[in-house]
C-alpha positions in Angstrom: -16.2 6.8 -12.6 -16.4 9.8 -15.1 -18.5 12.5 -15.3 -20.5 11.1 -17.9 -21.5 8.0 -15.7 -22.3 9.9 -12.4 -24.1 12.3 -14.5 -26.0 9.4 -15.6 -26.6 7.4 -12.5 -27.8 11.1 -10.8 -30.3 11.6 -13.6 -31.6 8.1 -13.6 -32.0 8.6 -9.2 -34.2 11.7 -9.8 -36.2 10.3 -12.9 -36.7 6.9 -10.5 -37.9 9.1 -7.7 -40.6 11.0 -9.8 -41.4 7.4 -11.2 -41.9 6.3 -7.7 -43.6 9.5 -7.1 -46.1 8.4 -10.0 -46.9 5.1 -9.0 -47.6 6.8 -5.3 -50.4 8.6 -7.5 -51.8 6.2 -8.9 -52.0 4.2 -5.9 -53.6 7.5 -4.1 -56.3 6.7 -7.1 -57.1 3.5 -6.4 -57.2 3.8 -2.5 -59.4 7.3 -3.0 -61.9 5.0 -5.6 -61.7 2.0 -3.2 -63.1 4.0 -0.5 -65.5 5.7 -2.7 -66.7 2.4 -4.2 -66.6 0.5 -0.4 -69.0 3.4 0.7 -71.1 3.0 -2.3 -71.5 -0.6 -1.7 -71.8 -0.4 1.9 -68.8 -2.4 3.1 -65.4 -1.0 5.0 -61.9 -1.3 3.9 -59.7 0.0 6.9 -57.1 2.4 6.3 -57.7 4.0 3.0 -58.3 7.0 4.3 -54.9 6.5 6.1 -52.6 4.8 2.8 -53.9 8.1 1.1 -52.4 9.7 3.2 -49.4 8.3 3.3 -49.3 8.0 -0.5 -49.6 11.3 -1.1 -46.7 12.5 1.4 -45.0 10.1 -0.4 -45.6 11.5 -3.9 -44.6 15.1 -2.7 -41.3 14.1 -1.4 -40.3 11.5 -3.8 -41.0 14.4 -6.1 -38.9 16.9 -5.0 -35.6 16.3 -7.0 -37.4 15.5 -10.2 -39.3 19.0 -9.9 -35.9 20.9 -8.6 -34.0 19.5 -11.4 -36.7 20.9 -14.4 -36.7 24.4 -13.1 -40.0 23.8 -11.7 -40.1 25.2 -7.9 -41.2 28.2 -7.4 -38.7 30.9 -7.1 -38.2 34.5 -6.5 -36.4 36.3 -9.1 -37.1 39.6 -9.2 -33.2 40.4 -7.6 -31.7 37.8 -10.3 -33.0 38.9 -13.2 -32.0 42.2 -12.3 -28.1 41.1 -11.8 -25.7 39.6 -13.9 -22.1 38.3 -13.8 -20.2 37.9 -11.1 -22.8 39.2 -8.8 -25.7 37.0 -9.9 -23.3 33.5 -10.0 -22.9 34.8 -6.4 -26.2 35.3 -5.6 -27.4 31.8 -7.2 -24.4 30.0 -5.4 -26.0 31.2 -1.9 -29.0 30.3 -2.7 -28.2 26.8 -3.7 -25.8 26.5 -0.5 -28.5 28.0 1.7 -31.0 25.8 0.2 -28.6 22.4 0.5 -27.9 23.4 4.4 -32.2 23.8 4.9 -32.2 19.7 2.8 -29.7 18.9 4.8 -31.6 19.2 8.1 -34.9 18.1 6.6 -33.3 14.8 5.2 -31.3 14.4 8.8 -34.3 15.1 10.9 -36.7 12.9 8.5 -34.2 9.6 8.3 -33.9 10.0 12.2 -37.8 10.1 12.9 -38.4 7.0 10.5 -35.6 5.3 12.4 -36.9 6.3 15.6 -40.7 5.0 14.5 -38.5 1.6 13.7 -36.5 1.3 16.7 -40.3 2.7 19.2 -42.3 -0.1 17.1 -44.6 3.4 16.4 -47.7 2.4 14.7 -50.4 4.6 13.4 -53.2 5.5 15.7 -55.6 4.7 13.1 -57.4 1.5 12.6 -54.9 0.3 9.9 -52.0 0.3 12.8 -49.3 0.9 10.1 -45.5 1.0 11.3 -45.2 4.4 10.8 -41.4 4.3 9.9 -42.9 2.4 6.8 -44.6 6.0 5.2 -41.6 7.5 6.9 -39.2 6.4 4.4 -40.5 7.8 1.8 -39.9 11.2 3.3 -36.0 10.4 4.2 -35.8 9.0 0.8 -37.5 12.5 -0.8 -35.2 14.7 1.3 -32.1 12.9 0.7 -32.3 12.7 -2.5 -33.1 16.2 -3.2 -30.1 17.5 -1.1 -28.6 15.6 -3.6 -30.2 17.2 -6.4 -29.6 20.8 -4.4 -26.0 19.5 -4.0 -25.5 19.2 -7.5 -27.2 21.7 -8.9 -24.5 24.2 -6.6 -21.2 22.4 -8.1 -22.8 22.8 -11.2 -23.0 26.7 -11.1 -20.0 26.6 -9.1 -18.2 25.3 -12.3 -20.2 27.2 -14.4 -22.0 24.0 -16.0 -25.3 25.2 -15.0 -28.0 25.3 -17.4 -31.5 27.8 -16.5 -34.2 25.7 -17.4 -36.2 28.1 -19.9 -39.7 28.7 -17.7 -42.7 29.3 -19.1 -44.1 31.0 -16.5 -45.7 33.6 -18.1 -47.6 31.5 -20.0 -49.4 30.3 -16.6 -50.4 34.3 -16.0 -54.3 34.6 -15.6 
């Protein structure tokens, strides 16, 4: 496989995460409308309240490498911008490892409570008694895949193949 190609497949993981991400929006629409209209109307659809829920977890995590990957997390640089060279390739690569080690419990402690749920039969205490490792995944999927992205990004500036997304942050100032 050559660089090209597992540049590729890696890009087309995070851009189907955020579209999975998306489609968990919309689907946080329709269930946040359906118990709107069901209220409305004066009938119950169990579980909306619940499936929102779950849909929007979902959408944050499944999120996470798309948003990493566009320079859009929030980050402190008042110490990078102040360093350069050597010093600031240093400073970036400990960030990026420290940040992979952080995923990396996340996405081990998030795959081993969905299998958990599975392997308990957990089910939601609501009235919609969801398998709760069903949500769940989402999560494991989220973190994985952004200790992927965090993963990445370090052999990136490792190589010195990193590219600083341009931010327009101070066009956000109020």
């Amino acid at each position: 496989m050559t660089n090209r190609s597992v540049r590729r497949a890696l890009d087309t993981l995070f851009d189907g995460a955020a579209a999975l991400a998306a489609l968990c929006m919309v689907a946080l629409l329709v269930m946040v409308m359906l118990g709107i209209v069901s209220r409305l109307l004066h009938f119950h659809v169990p579980g909306t309240d619940a499936y929102a829920g779950y849909l929007m977890a979902g959408a944050g995590f499944l999120a996470l490498a798309h948003t990493l990957k566009r320079g859009e997390h929030i980050r402190v640089t008042l110490l990078l911008g102040a360093l350069n060279g050597r010093a600031k390739h240093a400073l970036e690569l400990w960030a990026l490892a420290g940040a992979s080690a952080l995923a990396a419990l996340m996405a081990y402690y998030s795959v081993r409570l969905a299998w958990q749920s599975h392997s308990f039969n957990d089910i939601s205490t609501g009235n919609d008694a969801t398998p709760l490792w069903l949500p769940q995944l989402t999560m494991a999927a989220g973190t994985l895949i952004l200790l992927l992205a965090l993963v990445d990004e370090w052999v990136l500036e490792w190589r010195g193949l990193r590219v600083e997304s341009a931010s327009d942050e101070m066009l956000h100032n109020e």
